[in-house]
C-alpha positions in Angstrom: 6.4 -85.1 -38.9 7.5 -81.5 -39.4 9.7 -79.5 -42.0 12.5 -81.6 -41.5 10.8 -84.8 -42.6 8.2 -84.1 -44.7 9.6 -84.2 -48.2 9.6 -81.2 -50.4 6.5 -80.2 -52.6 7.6 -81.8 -56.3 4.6 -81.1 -58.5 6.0 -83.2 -61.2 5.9 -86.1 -59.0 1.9 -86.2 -59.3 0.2 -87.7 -62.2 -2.7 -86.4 -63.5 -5.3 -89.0 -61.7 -8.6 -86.9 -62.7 -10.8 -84.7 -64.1 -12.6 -82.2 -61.3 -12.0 -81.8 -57.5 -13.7 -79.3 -55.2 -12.7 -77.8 -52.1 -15.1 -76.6 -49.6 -14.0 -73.4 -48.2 -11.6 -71.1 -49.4 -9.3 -70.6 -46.0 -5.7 -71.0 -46.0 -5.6 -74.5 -46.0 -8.2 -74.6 -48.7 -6.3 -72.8 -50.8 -3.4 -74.7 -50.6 -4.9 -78.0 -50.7 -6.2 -76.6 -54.2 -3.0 -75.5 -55.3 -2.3 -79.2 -55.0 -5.3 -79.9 -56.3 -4.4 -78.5 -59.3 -1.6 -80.4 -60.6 -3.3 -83.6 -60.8 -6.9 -82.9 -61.8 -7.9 -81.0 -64.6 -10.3 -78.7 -62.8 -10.5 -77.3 -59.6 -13.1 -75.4 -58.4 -12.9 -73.8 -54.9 -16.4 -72.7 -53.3 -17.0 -70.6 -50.2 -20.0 -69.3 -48.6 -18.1 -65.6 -48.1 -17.7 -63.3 -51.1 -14.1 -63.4 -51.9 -12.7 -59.8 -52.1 -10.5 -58.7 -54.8 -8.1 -57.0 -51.7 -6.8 -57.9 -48.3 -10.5 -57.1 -46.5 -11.2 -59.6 -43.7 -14.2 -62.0 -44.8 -17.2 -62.4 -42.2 -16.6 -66.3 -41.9 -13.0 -65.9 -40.7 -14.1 -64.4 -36.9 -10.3 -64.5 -35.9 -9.0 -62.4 -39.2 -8.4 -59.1 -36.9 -6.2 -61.2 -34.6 -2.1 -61.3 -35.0 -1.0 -64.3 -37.3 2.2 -65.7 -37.7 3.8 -67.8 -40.3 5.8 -70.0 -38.8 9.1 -71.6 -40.6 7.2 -74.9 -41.8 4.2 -72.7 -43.5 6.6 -70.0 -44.9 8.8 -72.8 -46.7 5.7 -74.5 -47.7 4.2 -71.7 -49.4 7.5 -70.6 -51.1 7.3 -74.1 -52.7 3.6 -74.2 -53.9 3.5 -70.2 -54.7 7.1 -69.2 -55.7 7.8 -66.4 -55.0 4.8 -65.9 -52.1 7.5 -64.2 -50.0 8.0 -61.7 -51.9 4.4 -61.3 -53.1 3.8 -60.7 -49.6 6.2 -57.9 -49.3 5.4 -56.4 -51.9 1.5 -55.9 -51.0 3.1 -54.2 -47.7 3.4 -57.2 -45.5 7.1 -57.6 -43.4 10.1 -59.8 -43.3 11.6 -59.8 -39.8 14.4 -61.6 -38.8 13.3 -63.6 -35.2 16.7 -63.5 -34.0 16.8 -59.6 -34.0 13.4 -57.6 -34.3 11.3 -60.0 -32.0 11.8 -59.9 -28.2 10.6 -63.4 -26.9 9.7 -63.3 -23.2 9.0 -66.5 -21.5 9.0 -68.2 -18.4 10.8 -65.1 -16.3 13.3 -63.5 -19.3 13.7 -62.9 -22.8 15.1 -66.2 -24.8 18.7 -65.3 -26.2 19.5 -64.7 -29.5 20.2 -67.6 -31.9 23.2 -68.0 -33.9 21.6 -67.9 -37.0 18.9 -65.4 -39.0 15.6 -66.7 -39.0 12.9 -65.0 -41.3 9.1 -64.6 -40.2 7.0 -62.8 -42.1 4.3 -60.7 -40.1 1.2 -59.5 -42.0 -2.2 -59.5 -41.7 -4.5 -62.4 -41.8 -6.2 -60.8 -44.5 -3.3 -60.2 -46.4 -1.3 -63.6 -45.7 -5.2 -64.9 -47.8 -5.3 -62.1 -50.3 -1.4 -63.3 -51.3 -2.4 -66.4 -51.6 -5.7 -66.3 -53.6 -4.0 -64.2 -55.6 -1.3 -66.4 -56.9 -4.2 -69.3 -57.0 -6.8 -67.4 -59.0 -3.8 -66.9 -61.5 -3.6 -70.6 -62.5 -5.6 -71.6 -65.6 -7.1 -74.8 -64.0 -8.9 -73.3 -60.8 -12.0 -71.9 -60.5 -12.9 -69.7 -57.1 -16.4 -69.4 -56.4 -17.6 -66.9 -53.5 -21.1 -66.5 -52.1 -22.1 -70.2 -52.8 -23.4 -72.4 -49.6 -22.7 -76.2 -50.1 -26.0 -77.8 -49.2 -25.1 -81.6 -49.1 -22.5 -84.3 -50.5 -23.3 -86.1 -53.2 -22.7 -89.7 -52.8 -23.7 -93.0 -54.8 -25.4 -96.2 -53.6 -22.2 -97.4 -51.6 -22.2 -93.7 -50.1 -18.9 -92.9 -51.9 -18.7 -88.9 -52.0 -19.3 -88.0 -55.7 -19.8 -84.2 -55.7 -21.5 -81.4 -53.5 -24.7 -79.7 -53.9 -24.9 -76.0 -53.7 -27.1 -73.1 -53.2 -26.2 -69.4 -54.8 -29.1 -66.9 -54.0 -32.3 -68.9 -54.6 -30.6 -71.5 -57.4 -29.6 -75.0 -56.5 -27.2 -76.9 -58.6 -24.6 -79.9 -58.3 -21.2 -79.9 -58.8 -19.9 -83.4 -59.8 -16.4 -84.2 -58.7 -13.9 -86.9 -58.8 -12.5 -85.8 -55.1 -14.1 -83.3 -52.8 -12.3 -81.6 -49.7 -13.7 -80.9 -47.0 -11.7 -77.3 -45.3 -14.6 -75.9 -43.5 -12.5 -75.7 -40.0 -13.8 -76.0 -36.9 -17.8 -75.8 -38.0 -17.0 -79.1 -40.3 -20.3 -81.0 -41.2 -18.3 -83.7 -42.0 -18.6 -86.0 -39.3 -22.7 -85.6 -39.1 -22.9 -86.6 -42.2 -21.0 -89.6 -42.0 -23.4 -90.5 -39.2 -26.3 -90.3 -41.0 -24.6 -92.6 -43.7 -23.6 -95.3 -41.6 -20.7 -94.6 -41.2 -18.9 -94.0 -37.1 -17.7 -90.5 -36.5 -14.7 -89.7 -35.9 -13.3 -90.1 -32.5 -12.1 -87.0 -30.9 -10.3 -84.8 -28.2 -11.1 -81.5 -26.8 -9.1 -80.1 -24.5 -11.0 -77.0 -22.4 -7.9 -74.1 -22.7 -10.6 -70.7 -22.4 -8.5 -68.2 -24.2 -9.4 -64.8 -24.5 -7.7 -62.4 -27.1 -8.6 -58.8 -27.6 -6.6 -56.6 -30.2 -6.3 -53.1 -31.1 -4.4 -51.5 -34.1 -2.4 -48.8 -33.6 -0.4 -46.6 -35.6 3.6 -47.7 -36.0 6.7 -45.3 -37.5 7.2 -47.4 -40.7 10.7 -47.5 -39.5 10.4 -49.0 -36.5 10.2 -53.3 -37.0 9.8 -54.2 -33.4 7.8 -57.4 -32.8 7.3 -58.5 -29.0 5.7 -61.8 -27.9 5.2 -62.8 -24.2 2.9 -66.5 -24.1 0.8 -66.9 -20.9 2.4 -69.4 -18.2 0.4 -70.3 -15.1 2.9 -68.2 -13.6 1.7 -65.4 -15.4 -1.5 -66.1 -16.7 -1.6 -63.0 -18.8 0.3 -62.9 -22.1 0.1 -60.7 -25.0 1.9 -59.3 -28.6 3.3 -56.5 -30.5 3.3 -57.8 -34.4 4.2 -54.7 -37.5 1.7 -55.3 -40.6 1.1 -53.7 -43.5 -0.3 -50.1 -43.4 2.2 -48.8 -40.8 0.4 -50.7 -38.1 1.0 -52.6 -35.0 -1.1 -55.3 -34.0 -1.2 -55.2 -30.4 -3.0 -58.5 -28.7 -3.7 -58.8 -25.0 -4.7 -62.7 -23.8 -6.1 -63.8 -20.7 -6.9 -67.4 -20.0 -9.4 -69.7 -17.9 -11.6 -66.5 -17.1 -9.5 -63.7 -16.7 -10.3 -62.2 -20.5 -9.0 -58.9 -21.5 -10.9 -56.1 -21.8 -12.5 -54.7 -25.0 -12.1 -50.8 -24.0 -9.2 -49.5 -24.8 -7.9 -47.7 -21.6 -8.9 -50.4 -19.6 -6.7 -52.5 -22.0 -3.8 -50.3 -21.4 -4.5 -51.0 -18.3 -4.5 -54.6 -18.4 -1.1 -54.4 -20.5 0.5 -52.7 -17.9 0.6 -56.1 -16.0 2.5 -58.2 -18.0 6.2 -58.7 -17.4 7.4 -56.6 -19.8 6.4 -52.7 -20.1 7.4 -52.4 -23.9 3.5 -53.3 -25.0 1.6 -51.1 -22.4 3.9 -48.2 -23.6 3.3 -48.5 -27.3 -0.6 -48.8 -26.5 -0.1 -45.9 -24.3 1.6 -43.6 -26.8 0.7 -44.9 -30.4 -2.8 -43.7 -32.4 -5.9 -45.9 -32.3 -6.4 -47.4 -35.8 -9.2 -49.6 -35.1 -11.6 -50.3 -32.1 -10.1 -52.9 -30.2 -11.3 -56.4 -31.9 -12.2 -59.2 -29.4 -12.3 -63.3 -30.0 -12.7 -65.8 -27.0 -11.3 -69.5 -27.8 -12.7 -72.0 -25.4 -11.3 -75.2 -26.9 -8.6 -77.4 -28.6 -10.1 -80.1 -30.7 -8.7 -82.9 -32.8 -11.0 -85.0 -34.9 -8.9 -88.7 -35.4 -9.9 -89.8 -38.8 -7.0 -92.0 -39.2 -8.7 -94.0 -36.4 -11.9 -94.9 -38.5 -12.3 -98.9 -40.1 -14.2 -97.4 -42.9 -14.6 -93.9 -44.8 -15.8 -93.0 -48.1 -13.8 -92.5 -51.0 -14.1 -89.3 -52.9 -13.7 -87.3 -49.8 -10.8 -86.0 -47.3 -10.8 -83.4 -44.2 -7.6 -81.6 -43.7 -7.0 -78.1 -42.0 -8.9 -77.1 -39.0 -11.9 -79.4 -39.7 -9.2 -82.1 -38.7 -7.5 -80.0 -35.9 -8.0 -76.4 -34.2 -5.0 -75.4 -31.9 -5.1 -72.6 -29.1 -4.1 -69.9 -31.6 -1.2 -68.4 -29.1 0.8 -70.9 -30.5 0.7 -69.8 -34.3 0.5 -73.4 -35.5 -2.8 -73.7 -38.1 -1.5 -72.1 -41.0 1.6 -74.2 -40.7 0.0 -77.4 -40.3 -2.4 -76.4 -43.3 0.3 -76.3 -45.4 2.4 -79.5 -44.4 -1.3 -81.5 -44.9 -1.4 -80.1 -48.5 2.1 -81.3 -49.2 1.0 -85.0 -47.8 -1.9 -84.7 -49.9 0.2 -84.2 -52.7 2.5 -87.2 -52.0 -0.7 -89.2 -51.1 -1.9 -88.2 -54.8 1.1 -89.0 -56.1 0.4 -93.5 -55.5 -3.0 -92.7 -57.3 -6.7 -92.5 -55.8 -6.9 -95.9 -54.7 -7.6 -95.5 -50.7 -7.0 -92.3 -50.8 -8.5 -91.2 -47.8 -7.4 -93.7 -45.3 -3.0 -92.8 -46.8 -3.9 -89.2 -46.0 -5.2 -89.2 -42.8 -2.6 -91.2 -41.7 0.3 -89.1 -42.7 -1.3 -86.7 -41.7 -1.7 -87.6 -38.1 1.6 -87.5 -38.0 1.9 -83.6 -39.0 -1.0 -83.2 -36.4 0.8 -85.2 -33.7 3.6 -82.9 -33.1 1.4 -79.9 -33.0 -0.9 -81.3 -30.7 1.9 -82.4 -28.5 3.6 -79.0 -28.1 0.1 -77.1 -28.1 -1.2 -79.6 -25.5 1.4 -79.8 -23.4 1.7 -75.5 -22.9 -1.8 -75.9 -21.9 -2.2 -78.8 -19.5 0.4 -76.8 -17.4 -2.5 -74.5 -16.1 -4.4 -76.1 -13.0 -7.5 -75.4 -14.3 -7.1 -77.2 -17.6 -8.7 -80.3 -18.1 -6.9 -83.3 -19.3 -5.2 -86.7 -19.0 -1.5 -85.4 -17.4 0.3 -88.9 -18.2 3.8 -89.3 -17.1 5.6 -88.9 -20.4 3.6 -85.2 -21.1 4.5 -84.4 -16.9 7.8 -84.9 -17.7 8.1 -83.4 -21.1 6.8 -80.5 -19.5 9.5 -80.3 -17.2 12.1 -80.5 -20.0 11.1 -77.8 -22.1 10.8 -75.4 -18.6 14.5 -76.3 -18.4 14.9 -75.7 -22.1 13.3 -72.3 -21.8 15.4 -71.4 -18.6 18.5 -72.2 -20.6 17.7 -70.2 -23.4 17.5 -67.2 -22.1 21.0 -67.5 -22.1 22.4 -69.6 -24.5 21.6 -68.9 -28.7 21.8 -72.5 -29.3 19.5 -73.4 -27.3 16.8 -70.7 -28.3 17.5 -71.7 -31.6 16.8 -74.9 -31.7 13.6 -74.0 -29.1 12.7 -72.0 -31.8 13.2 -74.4 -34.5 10.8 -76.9 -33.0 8.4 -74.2 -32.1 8.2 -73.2 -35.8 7.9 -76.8 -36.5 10.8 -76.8 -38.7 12.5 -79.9 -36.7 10.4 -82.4 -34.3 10.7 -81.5 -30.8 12.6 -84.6 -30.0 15.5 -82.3 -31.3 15.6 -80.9 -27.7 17.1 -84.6 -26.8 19.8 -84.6 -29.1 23.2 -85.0 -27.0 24.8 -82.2 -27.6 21.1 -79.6 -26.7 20.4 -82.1 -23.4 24.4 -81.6 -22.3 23.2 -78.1 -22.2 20.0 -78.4 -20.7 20.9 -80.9 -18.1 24.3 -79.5 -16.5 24.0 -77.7 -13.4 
């Protein structure tokens, strides 16, 4: 499931089915789980172990915030139905509305894809400020509660082990927070699946697949004219990749990544250095002539997971696991805020048909969100050698396809278009099938 086929946010569409849920961690997909939240409980309350700043400052427990983020066209619609008006929020606080078609050069695979036919918008901002935008529309509705600084100890669960609230800790002070749902968006560092362990229930089954990404970033200073956005993913022919993204502040965020050992350095002239190797020159030369900002910020990656609760006979009610805590992507490809906010929207629907199996309706529709991510993440990354995985025929040969897909759209728009569509998980990538993109794919 992507854009195309998820149906649109409808708040009316959700009864009210109860009195308090809580969320566990106040990330993206926290957030917009409580937004949700919000329209069919009476109270939400939203607790995180972090302070939650009153600006666009990076909180400690988001170790990634200094790295480039995008917000691909799945997230950005998403948001713009649960927070009207986000877009322009985001603007306004200094963030940047690029058009992909025009201010970002997309090299891949031996040349730069060719413009589409049509304007695309991508926003490019911070990761603290794509948060602050968001908590700061949330915080603004009457029924939710945002509560910084507070470590959830335990779930709270009845005699059938149903999940019936959290305990906390703030400072030395215990207390319990009753709720009628509680969800679990703790990402990757989820606790969820020990504890249903040591409740009886199975874990999860799950997949890691071993990708050893690297990033280091530096901010440097940018002309506040100047929009230019470059992206260049690593291929195993070119195992180095890197980014130019404009943010708020006049800055450019300029990533270098390195994969299965080869990580970029953390000093900057030897990072100009290392730029100076990829394909392209236009990211060594703004590093080379562009102010230091910050001291270049570094953040190693060493797996993709996936946690298959859709998979499990039994699971407690009171409780779902969406965001990273479900899935964690190799973060080249932009997908997690994205698939955040599709998850949210299921979550919605799955609202929507009352509490009754709750968990089990979610986790199934949203495996199907997951699915397509997994399959275009996963498939970039089992093209490296050194990546270990299951390389079945259909994913061989799907990989094959889109090298042909890329090679035609460097010169055809409609092509790089639709490439672009399913990367921003807008349509599913079976889209590269339909007759008339194949005809152009397959001809001599």
């Amino acid at each position: 499931m992507t854009l195309a086929s998820v149906p649109r946010y409808d708040p009316d569409a959700i009864p009210a089915v109860g009195d308090h849920a809580v969320v566990v961690g106040a990330s993206v997909a926290g957030m917009v789980a409580a937004r949700v939240l919000d329209d069919a409980f009476d109270r939400v309350t939203v607790i995180d172990r972090d302070p939650l700043p009153a600006d666009a400052s990076a909180r400690r427990g988001v170790p990634q915030s200094r790295q480039p983020h995008v917000l691909l066209e799945a997230g950005r619609a998403t948001l713009e139905d649960l927070f009207p008006g986000y877009g322009e929020t985001l603007v306004e606080a200094g963030g940047l509305m690029l058009d992909w078609t025009t201010d970002l050069t997309y090299y891949q695979q031996g040349g730069v894809l060719a413009t589409g036919p049509q304007p695309k918008v991508l926003y490019s901002a911070s990761r603290p400020l794509f948060e602050h935008a968001i908590r700061q529309r949330l915080a603004a509705r009457d029924g939710v509660t945002l509560r910084g600084e507070t470590q959830v100890v335990d779930y709270l669960a009845d005699d059938t082990n149903d999940v019936t609230g959290i305990e906390i800790r703030e400072g030395d002070d215990t207390d319990e927070l009753r709720a009628d749902l509680v969800v679990d968006a703790t990402g990757r560092a989820s606790s969820t699946p020990s504890w249903l362990e040591s409740h009886g229930y199975d874990a999860p089954p799950g997949d890691d697949l071993t990708v050893d990404v690297a990033y280091s970033t530096a901010v440097v200073e940018r002309p506040p004219d100047d929009r230019r956005a470059y992206f260049v993913p690593p291929s195993p022919q070119q195992p180095r990749g890197g980014g130019v993204f404009p943010v708020e502040g006049d800055r450019w965020l300029v990533t270098l990544q390195g994969v299965h050992g080869d990580d970029p350095p953390t000093d900057v002239d030897a990072l100009r250095e290392f730029a100076r190797t990829l394909p392209i020159d236009d990211l060594a030369d703004i590093l080379a002539t562009q102010p230091l900002v910050e001291e270049v910020a570094h953040y190693p990656f060493p797996a993709t997971r996936r946690r298959r609760y859709e998979a499990l006979d039994e699971f407690p009610d009171g409780l779902v696991v969406l965001g990273d805590a479900v899935a964690s992507f190799n973060p080249v490809y932009g997908q997690g805020m994205s698939v955040a906010c599709l998850e949210a929207v299921l979550l919605g629907h799955a609202l929507a048909d009352g509490t009754d199996d709750l968990p089990r309706r979610f986790f199934d529709s949203a495996s199907d969100v997951v699915d397509v991510a997994w399959l275009l993440a996963t498939t970039a990354d089992l093209a490296f050698d050194e990546t270990e995985g299951s390389r079945s025929l259909p994913t061989r040969l799907f990989d094959r396809y889109v090298s042909r897909v890329v090679d035609t759209a460097h010169d055809d728009g409609e092509v790089s278009s639709t490439y672009g569509r399913v990367l921003s998980m807008e349509v599913p990538p079976t889209a590269l099938l339909r007759p008339g993109v194949a005809a152009r794919v397959l001809r001599p």
